[in-house]
N, C-alpha and C positions, 0 to 999 in steps of 0.2 A: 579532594585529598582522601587516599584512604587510610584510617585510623585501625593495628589489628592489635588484637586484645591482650598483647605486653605495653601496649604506647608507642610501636612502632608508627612512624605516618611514614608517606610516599605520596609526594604528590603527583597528580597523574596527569593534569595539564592545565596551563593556567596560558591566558590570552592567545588560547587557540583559536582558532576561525575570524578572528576579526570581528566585525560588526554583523556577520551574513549565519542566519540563524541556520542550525544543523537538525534537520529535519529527517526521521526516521530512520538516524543514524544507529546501528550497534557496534561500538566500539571496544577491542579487545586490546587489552596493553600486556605488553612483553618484553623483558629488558635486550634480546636477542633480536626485536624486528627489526628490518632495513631503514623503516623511517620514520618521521615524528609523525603530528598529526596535521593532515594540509586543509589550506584556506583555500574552498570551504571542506567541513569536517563532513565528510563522508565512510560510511562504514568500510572496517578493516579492521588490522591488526597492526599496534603502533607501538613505538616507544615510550615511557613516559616525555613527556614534551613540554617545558617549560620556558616561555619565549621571553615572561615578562617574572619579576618578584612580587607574588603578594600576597599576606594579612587577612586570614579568616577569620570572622566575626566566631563569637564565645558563641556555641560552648566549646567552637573546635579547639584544637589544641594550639600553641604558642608554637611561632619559632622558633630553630630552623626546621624545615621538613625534608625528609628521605627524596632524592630524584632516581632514585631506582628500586623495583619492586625485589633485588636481592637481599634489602633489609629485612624481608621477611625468613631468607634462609634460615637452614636449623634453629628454628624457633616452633612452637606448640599454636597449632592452628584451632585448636581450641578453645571457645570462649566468644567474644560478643567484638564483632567486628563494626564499625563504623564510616560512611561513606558522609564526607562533607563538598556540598558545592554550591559555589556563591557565583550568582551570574554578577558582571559589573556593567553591564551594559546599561544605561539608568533607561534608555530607553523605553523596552519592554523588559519582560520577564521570562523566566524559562522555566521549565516543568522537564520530569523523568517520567514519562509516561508510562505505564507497565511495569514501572518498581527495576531492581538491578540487579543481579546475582554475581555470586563468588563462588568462581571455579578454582579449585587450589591443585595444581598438578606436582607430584611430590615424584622423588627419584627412588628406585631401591641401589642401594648402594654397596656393591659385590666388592668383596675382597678377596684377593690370590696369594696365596701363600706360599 
């Protein structure tokens, strides 16, 4: 889930891949891509995708959460953005190797008169 620094959240995908771990994936989400995110999770460009409803552990924030990243529209991208992700797989465990970035791509917005 990403958390941006009004308390927007959007969650960006939850009981995606199933049980089969996503291994060197870089996954970019976009409310405009053609598809969600497939089993197994291999790199792309996806929709947010959310197959299952679930309950982040504190400190994230409470339900309900954003299923699309246009809750971010005209709002101030300024400020302390937060990335929450909880594996449920009790199995193993999973890791963000490399850390994650935010790229914010903003419109210039032309008026004719």
């Amino acid at each position: 889930m990403l958390v941006g620094p009004q308390g927007q959240t959007v969650e960006l995908m939850s009981c995606a891949g199933g049980s089969i771990n996503a291994v060197n994936a870089n996954l970019t989400f976009d409310d405009s891509a053609p598809n969600q995110v497939p089993t197994p999770i291999v790199s792309g460009t996806y929709q947010p995708s959310i197959f299952c409803a679930r309950t982040y552990s504190s400190p994230a924030p409470t339900p309900p959460y954003g299923t699309q990243l246009s809750v971010f529209n005209d709002t101030l991208p300024n400020g302390l953005w937060s990335l929450f992700v909880q594996d449920y797989f009790f199995i193993d465990t999973g890791s963000i190797s490399g850390g994650w970035t935010l790229n914010i791509t903003s419109c210039e917005i032309v008026s004719t008169i």
